[in-house]
C-alpha positions in Angstrom: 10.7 -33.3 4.3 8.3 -32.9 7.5 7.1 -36.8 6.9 10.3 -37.9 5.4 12.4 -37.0 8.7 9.7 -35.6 10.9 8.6 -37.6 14.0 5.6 -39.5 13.4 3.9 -38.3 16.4 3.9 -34.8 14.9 3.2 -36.3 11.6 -0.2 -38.3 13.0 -1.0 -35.3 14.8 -1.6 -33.4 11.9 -3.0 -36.2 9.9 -5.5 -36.2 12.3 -6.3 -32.6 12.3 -6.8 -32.8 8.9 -9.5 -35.4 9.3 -11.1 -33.9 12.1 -11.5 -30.5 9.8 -11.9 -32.6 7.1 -9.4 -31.8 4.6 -8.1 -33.9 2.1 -4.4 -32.9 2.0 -3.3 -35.0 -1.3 0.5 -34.3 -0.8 0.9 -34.9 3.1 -1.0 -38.1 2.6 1.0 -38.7 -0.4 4.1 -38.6 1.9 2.8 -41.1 4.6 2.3 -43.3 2.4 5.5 -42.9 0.4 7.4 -43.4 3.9 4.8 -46.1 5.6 8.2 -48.0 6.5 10.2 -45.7 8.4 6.6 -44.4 10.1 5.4 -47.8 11.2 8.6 -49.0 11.9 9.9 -45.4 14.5 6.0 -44.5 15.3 4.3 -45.3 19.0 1.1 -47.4 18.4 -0.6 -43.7 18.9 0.9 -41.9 16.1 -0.1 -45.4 14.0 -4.3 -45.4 15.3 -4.3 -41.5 14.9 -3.1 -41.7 11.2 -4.5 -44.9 10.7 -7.9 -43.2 11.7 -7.7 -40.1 9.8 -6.9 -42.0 6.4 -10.8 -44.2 7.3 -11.7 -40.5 8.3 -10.8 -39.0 4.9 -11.2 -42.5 2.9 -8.0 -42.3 2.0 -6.5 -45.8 1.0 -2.8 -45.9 1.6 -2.1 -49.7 1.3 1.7 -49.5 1.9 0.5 -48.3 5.6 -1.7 -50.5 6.0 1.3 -52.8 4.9 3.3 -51.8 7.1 1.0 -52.0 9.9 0.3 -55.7 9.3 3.9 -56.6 8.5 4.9 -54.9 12.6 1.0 -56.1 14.1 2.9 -58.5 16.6 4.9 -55.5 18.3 1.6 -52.7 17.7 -0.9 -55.3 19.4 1.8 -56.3 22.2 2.9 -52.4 22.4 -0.7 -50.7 21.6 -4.0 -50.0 24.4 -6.8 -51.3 23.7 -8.0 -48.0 21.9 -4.9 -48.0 19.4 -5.7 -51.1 18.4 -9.0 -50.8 18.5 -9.0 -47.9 16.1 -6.3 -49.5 13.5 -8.7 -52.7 13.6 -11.6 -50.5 12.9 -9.6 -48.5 9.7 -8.5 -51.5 8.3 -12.3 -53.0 8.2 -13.2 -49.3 6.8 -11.0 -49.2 3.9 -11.5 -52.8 3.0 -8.0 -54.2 4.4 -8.0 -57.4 5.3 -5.5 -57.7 8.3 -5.1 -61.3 9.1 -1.8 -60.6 11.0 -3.4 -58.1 12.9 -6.5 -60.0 13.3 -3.7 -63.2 14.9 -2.6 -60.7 17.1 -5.7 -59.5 18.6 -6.6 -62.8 19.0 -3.4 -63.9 20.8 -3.5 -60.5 23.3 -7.3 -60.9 23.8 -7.0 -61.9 27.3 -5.0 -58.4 27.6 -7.4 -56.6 26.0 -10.5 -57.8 27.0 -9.3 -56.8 31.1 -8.3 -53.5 29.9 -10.2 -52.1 26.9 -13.6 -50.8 27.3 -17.1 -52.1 26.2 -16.8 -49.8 23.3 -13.1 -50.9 22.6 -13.9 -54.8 23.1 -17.0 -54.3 20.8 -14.8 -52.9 17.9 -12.0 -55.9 18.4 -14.4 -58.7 19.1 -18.2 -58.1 17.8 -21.1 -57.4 20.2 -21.1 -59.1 23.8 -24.5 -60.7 24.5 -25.4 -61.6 28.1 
């Protein structure tokens, strides 16, 4: 009940406790992913990068997620920092994703997110910045 209805800032919250203490909790990550839709579709790009990092944390595939994620990448990338993005792009490459849609979006905001994001940030979306 706490994923089906809860709010998914509460829900990424303690998805990423569990990563950071690094337990595997089969049912709670059971429940994301049985309710990607309604996650992706209600969460703040936040609550999307924190769970989207703590399933790359754990290695824990959830493919309807990561779904979900590409199917709503146009409003995450328009919506998200640098960092959320940042991190999702980073999950997806961890788990073995391929994110093409995302991938478009990054591209098409990398103007955005190339004046705000950090070196760390732009290395993650675009590759290493030679001088």
């Amino acid at each position: 009940r706490f994923v089906k209805e809860g709010d998914p800032q509460n829900i990424a919250n303690t998805v990423s406790a569990c990563a950071k203490l690094g337990v595997e909790s089969p049912n709670l990550f059971a429940q994301v992913e049985k309710h990607a839709e309604r996650f992706v579709k209600e969460g703040n790009p936040q609550a999307i990068a924190n769970t989207a990092w703590g399933c790359a944390k754990l290695g824990i595939k959830s493919p309807k997620l990561f779904a979900q994620v590409e199917k709503h990448a146009e409003k995450f990338v328009k919506e998200g920092t640098p960092r959320e993005i940042a991190i999702t792009v980073l999950a997806c490459a961890q788990l073995g994703f391929d994110s093409p849609k995302l991938l478009a979006q990054v591209d098409k905001h990398a103007e955005r997110l190339l004046k705000d994001g950090s070196p760390h940030e732009i290395e993650a979306l675009f590759g290493p910045v030679t001088r």
